[in-house]
KENUZA-852231 format. One line per 5 residues: number of its first residue (from 1); their letters; for each residue x, y, z of C-alpha. Coordinates in Angstrom, 2 decimals. Layout:
NUM = A = X:Y:Z; ...
This chain:
1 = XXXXX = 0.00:0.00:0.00; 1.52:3.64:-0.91; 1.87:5.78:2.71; -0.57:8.87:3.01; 0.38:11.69:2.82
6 = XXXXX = 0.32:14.24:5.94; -1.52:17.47:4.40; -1.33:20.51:6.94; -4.63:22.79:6.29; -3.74:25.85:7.31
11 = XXXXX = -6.72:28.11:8.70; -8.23:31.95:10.41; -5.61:34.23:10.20; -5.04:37.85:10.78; -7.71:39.41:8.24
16 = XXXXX = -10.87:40.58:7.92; -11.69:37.33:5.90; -10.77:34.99:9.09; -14.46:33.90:9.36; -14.61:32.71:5.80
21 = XXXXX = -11.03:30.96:6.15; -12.36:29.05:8.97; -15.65:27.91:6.38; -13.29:27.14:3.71; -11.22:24.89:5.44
26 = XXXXX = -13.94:22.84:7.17; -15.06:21.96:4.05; -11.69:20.95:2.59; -10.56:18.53:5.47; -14.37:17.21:5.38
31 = XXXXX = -13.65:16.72:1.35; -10.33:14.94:1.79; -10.22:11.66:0.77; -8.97:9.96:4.17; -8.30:6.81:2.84
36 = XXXXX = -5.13:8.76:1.04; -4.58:11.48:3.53; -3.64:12.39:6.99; -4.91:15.84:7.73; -3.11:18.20:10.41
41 = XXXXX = -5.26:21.27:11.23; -3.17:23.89:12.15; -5.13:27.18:12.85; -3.37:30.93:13.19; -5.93:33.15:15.40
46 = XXXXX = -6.85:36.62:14.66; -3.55:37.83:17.22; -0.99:35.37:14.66; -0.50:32.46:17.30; -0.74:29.38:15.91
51 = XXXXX = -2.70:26.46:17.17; -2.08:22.86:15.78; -4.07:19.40:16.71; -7.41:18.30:16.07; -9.38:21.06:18.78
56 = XXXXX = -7.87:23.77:16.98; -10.68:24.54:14.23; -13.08:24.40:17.62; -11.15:26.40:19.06; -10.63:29.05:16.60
61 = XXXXX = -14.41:28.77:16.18; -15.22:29.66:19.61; -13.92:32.71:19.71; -11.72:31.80:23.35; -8.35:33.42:24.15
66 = XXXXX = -5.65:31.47:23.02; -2.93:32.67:25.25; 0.35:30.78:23.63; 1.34:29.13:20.14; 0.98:25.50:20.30
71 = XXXXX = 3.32:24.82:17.39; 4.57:26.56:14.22; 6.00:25.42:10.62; 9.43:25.91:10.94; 11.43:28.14:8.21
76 = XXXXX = 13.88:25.28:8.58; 14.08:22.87:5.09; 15.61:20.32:7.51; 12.60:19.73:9.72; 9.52:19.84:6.54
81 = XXXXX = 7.04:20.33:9.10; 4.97:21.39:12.27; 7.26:22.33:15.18; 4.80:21.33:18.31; 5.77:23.66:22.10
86 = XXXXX = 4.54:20.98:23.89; 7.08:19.25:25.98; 8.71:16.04:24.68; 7.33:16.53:21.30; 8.59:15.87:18.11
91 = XXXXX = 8.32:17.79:15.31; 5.24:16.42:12.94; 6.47:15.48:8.98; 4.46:17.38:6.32; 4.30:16.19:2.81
96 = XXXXX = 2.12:19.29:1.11; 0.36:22.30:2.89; -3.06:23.68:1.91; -2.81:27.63:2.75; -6.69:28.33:3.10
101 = XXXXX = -6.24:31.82:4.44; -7.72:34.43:2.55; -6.76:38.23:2.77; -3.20:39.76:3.69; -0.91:37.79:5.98
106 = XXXXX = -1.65:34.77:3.92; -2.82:34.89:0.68; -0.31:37.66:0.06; 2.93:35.76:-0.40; 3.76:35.98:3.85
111 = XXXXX = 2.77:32.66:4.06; 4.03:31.45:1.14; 7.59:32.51:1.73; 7.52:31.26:5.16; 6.66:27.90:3.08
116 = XXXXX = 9.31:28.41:0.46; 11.90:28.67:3.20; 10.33:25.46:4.94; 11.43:23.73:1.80; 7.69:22.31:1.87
121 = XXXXX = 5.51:21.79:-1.38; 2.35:23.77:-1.05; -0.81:24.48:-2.77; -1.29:27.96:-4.87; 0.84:30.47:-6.26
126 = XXXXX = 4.21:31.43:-5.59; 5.25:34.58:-3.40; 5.22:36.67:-6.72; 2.18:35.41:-7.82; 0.32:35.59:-4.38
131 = XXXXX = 1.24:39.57:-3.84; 0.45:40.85:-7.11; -2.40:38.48:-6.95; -3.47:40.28:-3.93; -2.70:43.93:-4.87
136 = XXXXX = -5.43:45.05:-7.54; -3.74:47.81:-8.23; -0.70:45.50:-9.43; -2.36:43.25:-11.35; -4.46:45.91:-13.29
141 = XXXXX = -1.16:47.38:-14.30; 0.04:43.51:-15.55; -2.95:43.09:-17.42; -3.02:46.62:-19.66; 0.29:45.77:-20.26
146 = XXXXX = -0.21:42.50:-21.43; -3.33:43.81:-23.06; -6.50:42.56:-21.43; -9.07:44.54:-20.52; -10.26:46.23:-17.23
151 = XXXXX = -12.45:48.85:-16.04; -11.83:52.55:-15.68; -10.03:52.88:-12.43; -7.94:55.23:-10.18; -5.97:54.82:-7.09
156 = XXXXX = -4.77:56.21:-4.10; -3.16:56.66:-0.56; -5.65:56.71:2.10; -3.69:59.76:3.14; -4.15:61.70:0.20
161 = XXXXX = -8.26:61.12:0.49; -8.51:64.94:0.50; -7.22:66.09:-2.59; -8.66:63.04:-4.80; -12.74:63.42:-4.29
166 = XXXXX = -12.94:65.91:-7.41; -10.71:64.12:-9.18; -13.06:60.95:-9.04; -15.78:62.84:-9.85; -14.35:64.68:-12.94
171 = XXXXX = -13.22:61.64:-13.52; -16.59:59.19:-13.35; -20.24:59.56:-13.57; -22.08:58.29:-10.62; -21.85:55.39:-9.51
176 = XXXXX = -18.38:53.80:-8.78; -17.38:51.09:-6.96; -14.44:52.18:-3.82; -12.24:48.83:-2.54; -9.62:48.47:-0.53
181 = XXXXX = -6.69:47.35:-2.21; -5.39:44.62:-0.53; -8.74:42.77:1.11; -11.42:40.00:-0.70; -14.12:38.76:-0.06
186 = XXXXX = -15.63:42.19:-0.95; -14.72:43.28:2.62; -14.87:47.09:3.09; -16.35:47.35:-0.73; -18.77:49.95:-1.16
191 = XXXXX = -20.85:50.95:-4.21; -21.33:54.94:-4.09; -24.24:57.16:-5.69; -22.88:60.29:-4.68; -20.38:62.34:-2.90
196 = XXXXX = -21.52:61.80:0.86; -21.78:57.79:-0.34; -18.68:58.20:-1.42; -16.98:59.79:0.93; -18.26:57.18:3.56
201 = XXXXX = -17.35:53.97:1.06; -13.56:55.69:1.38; -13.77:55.67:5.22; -15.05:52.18:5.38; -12.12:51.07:2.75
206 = XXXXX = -9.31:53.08:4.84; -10.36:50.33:7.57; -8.54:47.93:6.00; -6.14:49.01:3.86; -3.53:52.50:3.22
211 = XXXXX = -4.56:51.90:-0.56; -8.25:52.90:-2.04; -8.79:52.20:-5.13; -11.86:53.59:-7.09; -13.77:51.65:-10.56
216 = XXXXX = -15.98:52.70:-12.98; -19.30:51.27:-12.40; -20.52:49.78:-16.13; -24.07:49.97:-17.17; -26.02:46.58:-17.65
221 = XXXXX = -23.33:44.19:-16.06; -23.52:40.91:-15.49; -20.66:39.21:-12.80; -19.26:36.06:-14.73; -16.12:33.44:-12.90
226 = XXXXX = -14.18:31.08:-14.39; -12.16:28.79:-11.92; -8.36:27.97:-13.17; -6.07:24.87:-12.72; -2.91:23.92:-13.23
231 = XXXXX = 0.53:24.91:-13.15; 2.27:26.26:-16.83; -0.54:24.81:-18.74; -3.82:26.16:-16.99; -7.28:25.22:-17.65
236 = XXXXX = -9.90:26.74:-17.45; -13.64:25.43:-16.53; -16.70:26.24:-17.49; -17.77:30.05:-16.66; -20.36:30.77:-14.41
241 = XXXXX = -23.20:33.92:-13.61; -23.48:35.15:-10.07; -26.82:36.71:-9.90; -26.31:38.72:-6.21; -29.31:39.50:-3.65
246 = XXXXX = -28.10:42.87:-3.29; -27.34:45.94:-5.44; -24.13:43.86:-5.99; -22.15:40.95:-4.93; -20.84:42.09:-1.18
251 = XXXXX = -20.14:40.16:1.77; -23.77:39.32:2.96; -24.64:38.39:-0.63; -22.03:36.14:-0.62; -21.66:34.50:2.46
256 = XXXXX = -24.31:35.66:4.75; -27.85:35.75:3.18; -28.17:33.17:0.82; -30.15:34.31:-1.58; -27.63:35.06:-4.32
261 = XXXXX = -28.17:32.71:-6.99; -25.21:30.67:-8.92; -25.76:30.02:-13.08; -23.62:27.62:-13.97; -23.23:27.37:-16.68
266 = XXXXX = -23.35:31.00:-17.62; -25.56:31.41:-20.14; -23.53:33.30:-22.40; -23.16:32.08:-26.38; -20.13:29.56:-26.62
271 = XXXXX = -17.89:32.10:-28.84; -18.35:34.54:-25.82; -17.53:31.41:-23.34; -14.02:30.46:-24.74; -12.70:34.01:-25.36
276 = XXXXX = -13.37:34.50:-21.34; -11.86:31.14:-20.84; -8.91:31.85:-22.68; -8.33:35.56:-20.90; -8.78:33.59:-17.76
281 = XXXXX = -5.78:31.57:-18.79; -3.88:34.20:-19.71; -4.47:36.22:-16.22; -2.98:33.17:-14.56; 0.04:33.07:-16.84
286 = XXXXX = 0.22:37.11:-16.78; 0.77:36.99:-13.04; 2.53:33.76:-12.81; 0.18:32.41:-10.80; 0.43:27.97:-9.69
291 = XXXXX = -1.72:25.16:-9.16; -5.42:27.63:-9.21; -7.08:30.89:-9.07; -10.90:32.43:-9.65; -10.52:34.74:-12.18
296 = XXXXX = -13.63:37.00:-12.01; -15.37:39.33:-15.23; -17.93:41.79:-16.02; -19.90:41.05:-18.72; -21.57:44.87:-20.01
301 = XXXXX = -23.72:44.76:-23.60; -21.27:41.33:-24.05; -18.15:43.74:-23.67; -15.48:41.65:-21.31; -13.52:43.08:-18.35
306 = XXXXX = -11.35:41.70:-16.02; -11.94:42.19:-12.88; -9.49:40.65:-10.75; -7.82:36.96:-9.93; -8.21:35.52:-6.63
311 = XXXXX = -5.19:32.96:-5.85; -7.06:31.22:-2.84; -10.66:31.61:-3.51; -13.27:30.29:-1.61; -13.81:26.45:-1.00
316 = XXXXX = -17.04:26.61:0.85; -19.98:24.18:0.27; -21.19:27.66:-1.72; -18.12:28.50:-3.33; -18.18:29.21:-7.24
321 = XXXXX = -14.40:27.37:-7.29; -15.31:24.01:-6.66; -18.63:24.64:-8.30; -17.53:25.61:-11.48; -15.19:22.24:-11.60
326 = XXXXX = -17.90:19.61:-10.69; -19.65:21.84:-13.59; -17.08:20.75:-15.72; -16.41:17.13:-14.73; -14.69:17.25:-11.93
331 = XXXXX = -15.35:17.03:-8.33; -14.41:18.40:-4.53; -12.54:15.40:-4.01; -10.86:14.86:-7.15; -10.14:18.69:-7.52
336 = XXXXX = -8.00:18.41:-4.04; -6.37:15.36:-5.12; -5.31:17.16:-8.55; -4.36:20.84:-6.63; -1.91:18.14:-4.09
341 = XXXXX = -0.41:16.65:-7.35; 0.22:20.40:-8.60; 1.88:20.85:-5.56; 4.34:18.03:-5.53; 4.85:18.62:-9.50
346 = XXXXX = 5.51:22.24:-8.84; 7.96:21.90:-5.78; 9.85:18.66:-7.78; 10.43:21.37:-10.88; 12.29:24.02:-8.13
351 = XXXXX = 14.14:21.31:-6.60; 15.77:20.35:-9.76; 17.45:23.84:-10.14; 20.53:24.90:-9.01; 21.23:26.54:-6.11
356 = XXXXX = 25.07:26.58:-5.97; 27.41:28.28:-8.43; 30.96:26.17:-9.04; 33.69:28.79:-8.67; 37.11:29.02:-10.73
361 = XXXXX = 38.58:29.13:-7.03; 37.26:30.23:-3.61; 37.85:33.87:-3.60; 35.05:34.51:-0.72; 37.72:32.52:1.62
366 = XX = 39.67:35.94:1.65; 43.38:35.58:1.70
């Protein structure tokens, strides 16, 4: 019999999209096909301590004090693991690690470096990949340069908020769409009909990030996904239609309310479906992006923009990632065992390179 493999879920974190980290993981260890798999929890609370063992998902759930860490991966390529505090413990083997933390401080590249130096194959992008995947100011730059197309934007400091309200509105009709840069999960997203709205959409984004950015909002549109997989030769899957409760798809719509409705598929003609496939590819490879990403659109009088790529989307029971997959053939279990596989493929292609360079002699010996 092969030996299953230990996969560390890693959970909560310190973001606004904790709560939905917490959802998204409980449904991926439930998923995991335990006959191939060991699963290690290992929770980081809201205050960045980090919680490993079976109670810590309960734990992080219930809100209670955790007062010290109770183990950490160590930055260490020698150990490949879970270092536990506990007394007498070993340190516990890990053979991939599933990063389902959403929002800054780990879907941002932290994490992912910390992993990098671990020497331990893990799911997602890169560190590259993960910040510019998080910054939307970043990636809208990549894309115009690489010539796909986005909505009408500006950005700024939250410390220049003074000086930039006339410019947005010689700039944009009413309404427009104000987001803190580095957040998902449409956290502190605000749609704004006028000035006062607008002003308090910048005050709710400053909460969470020192970057504001401010889109466009198009006439008509219609909020299309398309989930990605693979490593240098993505895939795309079918697209899909959110159809949100509210005035558009926020936090409540999403997660909260339940009365946004999925289309999948999108009912969109099939010429229109493969050209948003195929700039869904090309956002992956634009931002060097690994193993998947959500790649979401609006769709305005069948003109295409891109809105932005999200490197650790959602993997609730409601979530438009696994969704869109079992839409297109595959399912929640077999997705996880092909993102684990991307993983190991993915880590196996960095070991092979060099990391040493063979001297003509040993000049950093000194005389």
């Amino acid at each position: 019999m092969n030996k299953k493999l230990k996969i560390g879920v890693l959970f909560g974190g310190q973001s606004g999209e904790h709560e939905v980290s917490l959802v998204s993981a409980s449904s991926v260890m439930e998923a995991l096909d335990k006959s191939k798999y060991d699963v290690v929890p290992i929770g980081i609370t809201k205050e960045g301590k980090w919680i490993a063992g079976p109670e810590s998902m309960k734990l992080l759930k219930s809100g209670k004090d955790v007062k010290e860490s109770r183990g950490l991966v160590s930055a260490d390529p020698t150990e490949k693991g879970l270092v536990r505090f506990e007394e007498q413990s070993e340190s516990q083997k890990l053979d991939v690690i599933f990063p389902v933390l959403h929002g800054p401080l780990g879907e941002d590249g932290t994490v992912q470096g910390l992993l990098e130096l671990a020497s331990i194959p893990y799911i997602g992008a890169g560190v590259l990949g993960s910040a510019v995947g998080m910054d939307k100011i970043i990636q809208k730059q990549l894309f115009i340069q690489a010539g796909l197309p986005v909505v009408d934007y500006i950005w700024f400091l939250s410390s220049e908020v003074d000086n930039k309200i006339d410019d947005i509105e010689n700039k944009f009709e009413y309404p427009v769409f104000v987001k803190p840069v580095n957040m998902g999960s449409s956290v502190g997203i605000s749609k704004a009909h006028n000035k006062e709205e607008l002003k308090e959409a910048i005050k709710e984004a400053k909460k969470y990030d020192r970057k504001i950015l401010i889109e466009r909002g198009a006439e008509d549109v219609r909020e299309i996904e398309v989930s990605v997989l693979g490593n240098d030769k993505p895939e795309a899957s079918v697209a899909g239609e959110i159809v949100a409760s509210g005035e558009f798809y926020d936090y409540d719509a999403k997660y909260v309310d339940g009365k946004s409705e999925a289309i999948i598929p999108a009912e969109i003609p099939d010429a229109l479906m493969k050209k948003i496939q195929k700039i869904a590819c090309s956002a992956f490879r634009v931002l060097d992006l690994a193993g998947m990403a959500r790649v979401d659109f609006f769709l305005s009088r069948d003109k295409i923009y891109l809105n932005e790529v999200n490197t650790i989307p959602g993997f609730t029971s409601i979530s438009m990632y696994p969704k869109l997959w079992q839409a297109s053939g595959l399912s929640y279990s077999k997705l996880l065992d092909r993102l684990i596989e991307l993983a190991i493929e993915r880590h196996g292609d960095k070991k092979k390179l060099l990391t040493s360079y063979e001297h003509r002699k040993e000049w950093y010996l000194g005389k």
